[in-house]
C-alpha positions in Angstrom: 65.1 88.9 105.3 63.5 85.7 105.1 60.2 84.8 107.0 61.0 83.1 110.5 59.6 79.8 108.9 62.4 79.8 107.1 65.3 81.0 109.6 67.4 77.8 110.0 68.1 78.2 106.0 68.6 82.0 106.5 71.3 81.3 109.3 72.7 78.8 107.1 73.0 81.2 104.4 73.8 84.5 105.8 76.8 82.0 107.5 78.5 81.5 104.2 77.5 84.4 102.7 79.4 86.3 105.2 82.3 83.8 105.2 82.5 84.1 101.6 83.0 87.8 101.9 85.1 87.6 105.2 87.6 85.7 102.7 87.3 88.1 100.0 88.3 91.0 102.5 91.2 88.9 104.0 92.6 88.3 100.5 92.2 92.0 100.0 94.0 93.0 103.3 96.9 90.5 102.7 97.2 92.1 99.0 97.7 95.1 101.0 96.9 97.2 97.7 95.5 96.6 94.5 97.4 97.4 91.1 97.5 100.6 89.3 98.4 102.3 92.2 99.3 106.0 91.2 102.7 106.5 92.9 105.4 109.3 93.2 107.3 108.2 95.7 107.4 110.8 97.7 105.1 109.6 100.6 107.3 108.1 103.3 107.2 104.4 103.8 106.0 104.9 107.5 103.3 106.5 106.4 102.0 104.7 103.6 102.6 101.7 105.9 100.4 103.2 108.6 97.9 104.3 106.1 97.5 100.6 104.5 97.2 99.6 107.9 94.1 102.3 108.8 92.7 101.2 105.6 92.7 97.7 106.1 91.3 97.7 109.4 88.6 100.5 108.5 87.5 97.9 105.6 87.6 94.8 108.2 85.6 96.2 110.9 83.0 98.0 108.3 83.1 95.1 105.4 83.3 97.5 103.0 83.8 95.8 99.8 86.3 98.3 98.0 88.3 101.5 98.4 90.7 103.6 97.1 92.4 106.2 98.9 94.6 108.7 97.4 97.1 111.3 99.5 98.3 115.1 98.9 101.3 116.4 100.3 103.3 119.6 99.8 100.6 120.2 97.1 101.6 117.8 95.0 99.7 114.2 94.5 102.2 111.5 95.9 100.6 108.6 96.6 97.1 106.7 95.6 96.2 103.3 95.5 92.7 100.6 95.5 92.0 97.8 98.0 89.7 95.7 98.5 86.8 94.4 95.7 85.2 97.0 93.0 82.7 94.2 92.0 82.6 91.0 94.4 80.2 89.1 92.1 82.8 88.9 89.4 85.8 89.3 91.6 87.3 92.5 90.2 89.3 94.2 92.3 89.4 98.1 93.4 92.0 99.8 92.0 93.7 103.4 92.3 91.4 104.5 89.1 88.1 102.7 89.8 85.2 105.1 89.4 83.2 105.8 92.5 79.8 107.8 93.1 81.3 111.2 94.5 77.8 112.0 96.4 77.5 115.6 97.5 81.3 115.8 97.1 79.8 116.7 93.6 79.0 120.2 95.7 82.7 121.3 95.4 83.1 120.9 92.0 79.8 122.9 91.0 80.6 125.5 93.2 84.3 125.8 91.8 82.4 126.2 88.3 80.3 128.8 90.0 83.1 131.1 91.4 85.5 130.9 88.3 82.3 132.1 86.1 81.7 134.6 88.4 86.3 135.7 88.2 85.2 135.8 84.6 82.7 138.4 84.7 80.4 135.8 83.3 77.8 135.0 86.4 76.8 137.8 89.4 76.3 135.3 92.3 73.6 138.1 93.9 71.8 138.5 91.3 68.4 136.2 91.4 68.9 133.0 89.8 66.1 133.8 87.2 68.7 136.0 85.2 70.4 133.1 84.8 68.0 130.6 84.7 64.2 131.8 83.8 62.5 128.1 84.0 62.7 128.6 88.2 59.1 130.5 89.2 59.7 133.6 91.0 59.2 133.6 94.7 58.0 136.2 97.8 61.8 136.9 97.9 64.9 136.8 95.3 67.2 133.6 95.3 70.9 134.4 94.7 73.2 131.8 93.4 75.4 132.5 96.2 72.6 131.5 98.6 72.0 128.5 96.8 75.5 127.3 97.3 75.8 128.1 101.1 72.7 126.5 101.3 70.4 129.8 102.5 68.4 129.7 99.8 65.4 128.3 101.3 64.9 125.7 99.0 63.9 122.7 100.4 65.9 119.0 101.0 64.2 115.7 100.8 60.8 115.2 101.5 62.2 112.1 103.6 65.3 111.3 105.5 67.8 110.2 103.2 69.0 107.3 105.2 68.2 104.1 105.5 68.5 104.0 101.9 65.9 100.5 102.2 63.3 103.2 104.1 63.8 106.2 101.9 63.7 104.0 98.6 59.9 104.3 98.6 60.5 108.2 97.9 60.0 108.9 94.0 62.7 111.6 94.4 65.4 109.8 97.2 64.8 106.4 95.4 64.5 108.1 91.7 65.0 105.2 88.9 63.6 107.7 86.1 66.2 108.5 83.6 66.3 112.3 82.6 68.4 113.5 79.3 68.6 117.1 80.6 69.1 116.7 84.2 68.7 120.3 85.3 65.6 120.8 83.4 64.1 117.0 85.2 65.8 117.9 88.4 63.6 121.2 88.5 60.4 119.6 88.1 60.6 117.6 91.6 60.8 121.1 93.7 60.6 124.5 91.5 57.2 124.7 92.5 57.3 124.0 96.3 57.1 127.4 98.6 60.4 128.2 100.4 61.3 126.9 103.5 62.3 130.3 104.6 63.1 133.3 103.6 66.6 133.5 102.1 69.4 134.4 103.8 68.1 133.7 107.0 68.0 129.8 107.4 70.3 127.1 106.9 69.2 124.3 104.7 71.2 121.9 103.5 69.4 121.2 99.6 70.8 118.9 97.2 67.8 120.7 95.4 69.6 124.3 95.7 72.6 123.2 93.8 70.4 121.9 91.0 68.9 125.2 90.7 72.7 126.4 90.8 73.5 124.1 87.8 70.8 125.7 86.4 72.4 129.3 86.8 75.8 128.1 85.2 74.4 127.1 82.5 72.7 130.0 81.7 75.9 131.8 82.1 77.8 129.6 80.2 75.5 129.1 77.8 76.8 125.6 77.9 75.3 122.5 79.4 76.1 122.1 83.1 78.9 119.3 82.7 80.2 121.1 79.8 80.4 123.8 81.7 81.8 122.1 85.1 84.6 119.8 82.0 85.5 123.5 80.9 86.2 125.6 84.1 87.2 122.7 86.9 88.1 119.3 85.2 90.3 119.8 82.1 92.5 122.3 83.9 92.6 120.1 86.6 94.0 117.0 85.2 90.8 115.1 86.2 90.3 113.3 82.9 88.3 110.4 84.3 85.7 112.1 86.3 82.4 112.3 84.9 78.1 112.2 85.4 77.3 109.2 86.7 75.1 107.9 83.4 73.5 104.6 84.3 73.2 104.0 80.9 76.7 104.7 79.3 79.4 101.7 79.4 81.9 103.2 82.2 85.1 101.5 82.0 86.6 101.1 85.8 83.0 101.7 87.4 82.7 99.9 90.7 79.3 98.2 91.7 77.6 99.5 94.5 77.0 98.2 97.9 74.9 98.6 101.0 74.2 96.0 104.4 70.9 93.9 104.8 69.4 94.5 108.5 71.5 91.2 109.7 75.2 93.3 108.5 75.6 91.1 105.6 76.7 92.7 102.2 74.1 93.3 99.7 73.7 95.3 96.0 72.3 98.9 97.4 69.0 100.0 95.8 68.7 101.8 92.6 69.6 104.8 91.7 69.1 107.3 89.0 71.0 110.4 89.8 70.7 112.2 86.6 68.8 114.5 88.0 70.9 115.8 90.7 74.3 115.8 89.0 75.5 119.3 90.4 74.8 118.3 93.6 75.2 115.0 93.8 75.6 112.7 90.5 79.3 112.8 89.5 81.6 109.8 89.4 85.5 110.3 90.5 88.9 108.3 91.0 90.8 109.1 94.3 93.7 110.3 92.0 91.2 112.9 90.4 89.8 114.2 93.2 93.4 114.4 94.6 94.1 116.5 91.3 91.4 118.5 92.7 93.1 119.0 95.6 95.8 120.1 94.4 94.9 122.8 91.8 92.5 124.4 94.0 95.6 124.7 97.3 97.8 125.8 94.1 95.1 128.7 92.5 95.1 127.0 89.3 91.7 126.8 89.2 90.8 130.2 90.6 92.7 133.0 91.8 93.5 132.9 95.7 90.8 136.0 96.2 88.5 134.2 94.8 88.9 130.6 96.6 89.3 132.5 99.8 85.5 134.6 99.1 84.7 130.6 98.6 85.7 129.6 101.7 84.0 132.6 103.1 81.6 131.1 105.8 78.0 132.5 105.1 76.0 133.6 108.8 72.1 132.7 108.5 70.4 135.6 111.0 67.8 133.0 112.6 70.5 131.7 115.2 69.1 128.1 114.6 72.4 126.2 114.0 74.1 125.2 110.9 76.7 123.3 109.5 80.4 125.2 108.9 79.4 125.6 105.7 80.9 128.0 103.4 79.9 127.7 99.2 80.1 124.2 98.3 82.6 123.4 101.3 82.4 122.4 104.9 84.9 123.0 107.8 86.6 121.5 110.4 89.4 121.1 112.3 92.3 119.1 113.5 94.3 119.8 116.6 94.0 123.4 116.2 94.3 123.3 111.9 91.4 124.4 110.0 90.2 121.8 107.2 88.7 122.4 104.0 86.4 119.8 102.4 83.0 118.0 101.6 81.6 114.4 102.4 79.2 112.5 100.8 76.5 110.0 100.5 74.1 108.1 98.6 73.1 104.4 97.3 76.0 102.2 97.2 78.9 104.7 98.5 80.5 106.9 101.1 82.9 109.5 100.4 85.1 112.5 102.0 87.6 114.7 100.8 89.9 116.9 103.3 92.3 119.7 103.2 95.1 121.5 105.6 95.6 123.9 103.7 98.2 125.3 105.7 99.6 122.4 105.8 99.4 121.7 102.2 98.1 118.5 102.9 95.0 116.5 101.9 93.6 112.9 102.1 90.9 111.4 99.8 88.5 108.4 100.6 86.2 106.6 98.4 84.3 103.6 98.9 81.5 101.5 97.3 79.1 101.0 100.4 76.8 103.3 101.7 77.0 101.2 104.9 80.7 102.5 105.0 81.7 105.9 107.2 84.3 107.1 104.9 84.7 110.4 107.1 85.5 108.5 109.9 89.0 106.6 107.7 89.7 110.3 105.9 90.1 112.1 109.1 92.2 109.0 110.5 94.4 109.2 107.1 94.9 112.6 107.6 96.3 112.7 111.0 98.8 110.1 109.6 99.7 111.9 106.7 100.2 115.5 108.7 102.0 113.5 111.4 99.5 113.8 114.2 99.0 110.7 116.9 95.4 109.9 117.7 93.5 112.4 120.0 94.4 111.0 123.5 91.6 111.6 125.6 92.7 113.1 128.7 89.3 113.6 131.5 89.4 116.0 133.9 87.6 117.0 137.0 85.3 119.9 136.6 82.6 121.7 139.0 79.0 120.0 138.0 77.4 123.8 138.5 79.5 124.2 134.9 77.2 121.7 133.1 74.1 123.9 134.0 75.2 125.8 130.7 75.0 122.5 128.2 71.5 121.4 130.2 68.9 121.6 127.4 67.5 120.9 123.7 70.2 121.9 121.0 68.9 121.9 116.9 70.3 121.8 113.8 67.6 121.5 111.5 65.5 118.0 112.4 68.4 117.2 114.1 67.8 117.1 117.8 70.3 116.6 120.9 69.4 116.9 124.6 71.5 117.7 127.1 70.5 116.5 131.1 72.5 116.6 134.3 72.4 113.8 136.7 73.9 114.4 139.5 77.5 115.0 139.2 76.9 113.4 135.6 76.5 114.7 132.3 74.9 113.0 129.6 73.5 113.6 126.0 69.9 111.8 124.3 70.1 111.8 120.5 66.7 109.6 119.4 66.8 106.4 121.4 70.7 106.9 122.5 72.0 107.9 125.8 75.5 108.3 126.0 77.7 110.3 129.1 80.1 113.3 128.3 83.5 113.1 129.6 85.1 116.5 129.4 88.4 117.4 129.1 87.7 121.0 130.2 85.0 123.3 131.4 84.1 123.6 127.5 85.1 120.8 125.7 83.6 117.0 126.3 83.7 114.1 124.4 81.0 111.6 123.8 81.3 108.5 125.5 82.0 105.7 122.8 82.8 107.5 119.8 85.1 110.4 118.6 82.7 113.1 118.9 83.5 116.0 120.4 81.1 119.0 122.2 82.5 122.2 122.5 80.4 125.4 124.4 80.9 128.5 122.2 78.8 131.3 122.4 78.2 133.0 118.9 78.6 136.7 117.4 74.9 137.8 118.6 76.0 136.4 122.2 74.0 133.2 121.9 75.2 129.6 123.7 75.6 127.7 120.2 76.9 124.1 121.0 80.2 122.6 118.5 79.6 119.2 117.4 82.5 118.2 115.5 83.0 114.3 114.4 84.9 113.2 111.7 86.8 116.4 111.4 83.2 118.2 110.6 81.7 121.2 112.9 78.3 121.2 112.9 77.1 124.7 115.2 73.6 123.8 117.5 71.3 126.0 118.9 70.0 126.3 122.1 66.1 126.2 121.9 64.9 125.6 124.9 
């Protein structure tokens, strides 16, 4: 932002900057969707109507420069398609097949590697990772790979919080512009010697790092490099021909620009990024139609056998009680008016992503986008209730007894994450940072934040324990009761 000398000029030119771009989304939205749209014909022209309509007013009231959506039904792909810009600089638009930064949704794929190793007899996910992969020091207690990829393994996250990406940048491992021709081996360096944050097993912590260290381990047992081994085991038999690491050097044809917001909401380029050393966990670039082939051959076992996705989707219980995401190896949880969900989000310079699944229901959306001012969890869970039929949660309040909301009064964790519940009067209301927002509840156990699409739900967990359901976008997140 420009000193306040000089605002008069920066009024002036954040006004047609962001009427330049206003026009660029406009011409997007009447476009409807951009070419190469990967179509079957089988998704019903209601609902591809609604869903170009969810999508066109996700990317007006965010700006988001570009996305591409892609749609899964009856386990088959049947509908994909790019809108919006890919790069606005040179006008190119976003199609079905541009290449977006997959984030931690990069976490799915490496554990899918992981488990059909491990159906081959070729990887013992308890065994500690230094069978597999020796460079990792040993610590005061063994790391498993299957710890690593339900996040118990005690390995640390970020030194920093992740976002704002602006803040964060400063961090030599957030904001990493070093290029690393093994990335495993470079990814190590920044935390194989740090101490544990806890013993494993016992504490949930999301790591980016872990599933390094898990790349690590699959190559050992491959005795392949990582994304040979990940090409081998998920991608070729998957049909996912386009997705690859995302090499900043290598000339990637269809690879959208990335984008982020300046403190005013106008577009900018998002800072630099390097991911080469966090590819397992978070440095792979996707199409929507790939991840949708994804999708598909994991509901249709043709990636592992229905055992072994099932022990995948196998939610993992830390023993410390202190909350944790629902969190499985290498995929979250959720649901949707009663149906569990199956999938993984992500994050990082210049994008915002989510995949979901009904696996009952055979069904699954996919969202990417090139901002990581964007909330791409927030469209996918939207696209999914259109595509399983569902209207939008209609929230009904009810009356209920104040004396019921001396069981929510308190401070609930999950990790650094901290929300605190206070009663006032016959009011209920939740602080999270600087934010005070009331809870409406449509019964004795179930509220919804005031303003947005969060829900609270009172649970009490297997060791008897209050543990508080935060569940937005589709996610569960479980919080603990501390005090």
């Amino acid at each position: 932002m420009s000193p306040k000398t000089h605002c008069i000029y920066t009024d002036q030119r954040h006004q047609i900057r962001a009427l330049a771009e206003t026009c660029a989304w406009l011409l997007a939205s009447l476009l409807v969707a951009n070419g190469a749209a990967a179509q079957t014909g089988k998704l019903a022209a209601e609902k591809q109507a609604k869903i170009e309509n969810a999508i066109s007013t996700f990317m007006t009231e965010s700006q988001t420069p570009g996305v591409s959506a892609a749609v899964v039904q009856q386990g088959e792909l049947v509908w994909s398609a790019g809108f919006g810009m890919a790069d606005l600089e040179n006008s190119v638009p976003a199609t079905s097949n541009t290449l977006y930064r997959l984030g931690s949704i990069s976490k799915p794929l490496t554990a899918t590697a992981a488990m059909a190793l491990w159906e081959h007899g070729r990887l013992d996910l308890d065994s500690p990772v230094q069978k597999y992969c020796p460079a990792f020091p040993q610590k005061p207690w063994p790391v498993t790979t299957r710890q690593l990829l339900g996040h118990l393994g005690g390995i640390r996250s970020y030194n920093v919080p992740e976002q704002p990406y602006s803040v964060s940048q400063s961090d030599p491992e957030v904001g990493n512009t070093r290029h690393f021709d093994n990335g495993i081996e470079g990814g190590l360096t920044f935390f194989a010697n740090d101490p544990l944050v806890a013993q494993p097993g016992t504490h949930f912590n999301y790591s980016t790092q872990g599933y390094t260290l898990a790349g690590c381990a699959i190559e050992g047992a491959s005795r392949q490099k990582y994304a040979d081994a990940v090409r081998e085991t998920v991608l070729t038999p998957a049909g996912m021909l386009q997705t690859r690491p995302d090499e900043r050097f290598a000339i990637v044809p269809l690879r959208t620009r990335f984008y982020s917001k300046d403190k005013t909401g106008a577009v900018m380029n998002a800072e630099f990024l390097d991911a080469s050393y966090k590819v397992p966990g978070g440095g792979w670039l996707s199409s929507a139609p790939d991840m949708a082939r994804f999708e598909v051959a994991i509901m249709n076992n043709r990636l592992l056998e229905s055992a072994t996705r099932e022990m995948m989707w196998t939610q993992p219980i830390p023993s410390d009680g202190l909350g944790r995401l629902a969190y499985a190896l290498g995929w979250q949880f959720g649901a949707v008016e009663g149906l569990k969900i199956v999938g993984h989000g992500g994050s990082q310079q210049g994008t915002s992503t989510m995949i979901w699944m009904a696996p009952d229901a055979r069904a699954g959306v996919v969202v990417l986008t090139n901002s990581d001012s964007s909330n791409a969890p927030t469209l996918a869970i939207r696209l999914l209730r259109i595509v399983l039929g569902l209207l939008e949660h209609e929230h009904k309040e009810i009356a209920v007894d104040p004396k019921v909301f001396d069981g929510y009064v308190g401070i609930w964790e999950l990790g650094d994450f901290k929300m605190t519940i206070a009663r006032e009067g016959d009011g209920l209301f939740a602080q999270i940072r600087d934010q005070k927002m009331s809870l409406a509840p449509e019964s004795a156990r179930d509220y919804i934040l005031r303003g947005t699409d969060a829900h609270l739900i009172l649970s009490i967990d297997r060791n008897g324990r209050p543990e508080l359901i935060l569940r937005e976008g589709g996610s569960d997140a479980y919080l603990n009761l501390v005090k």
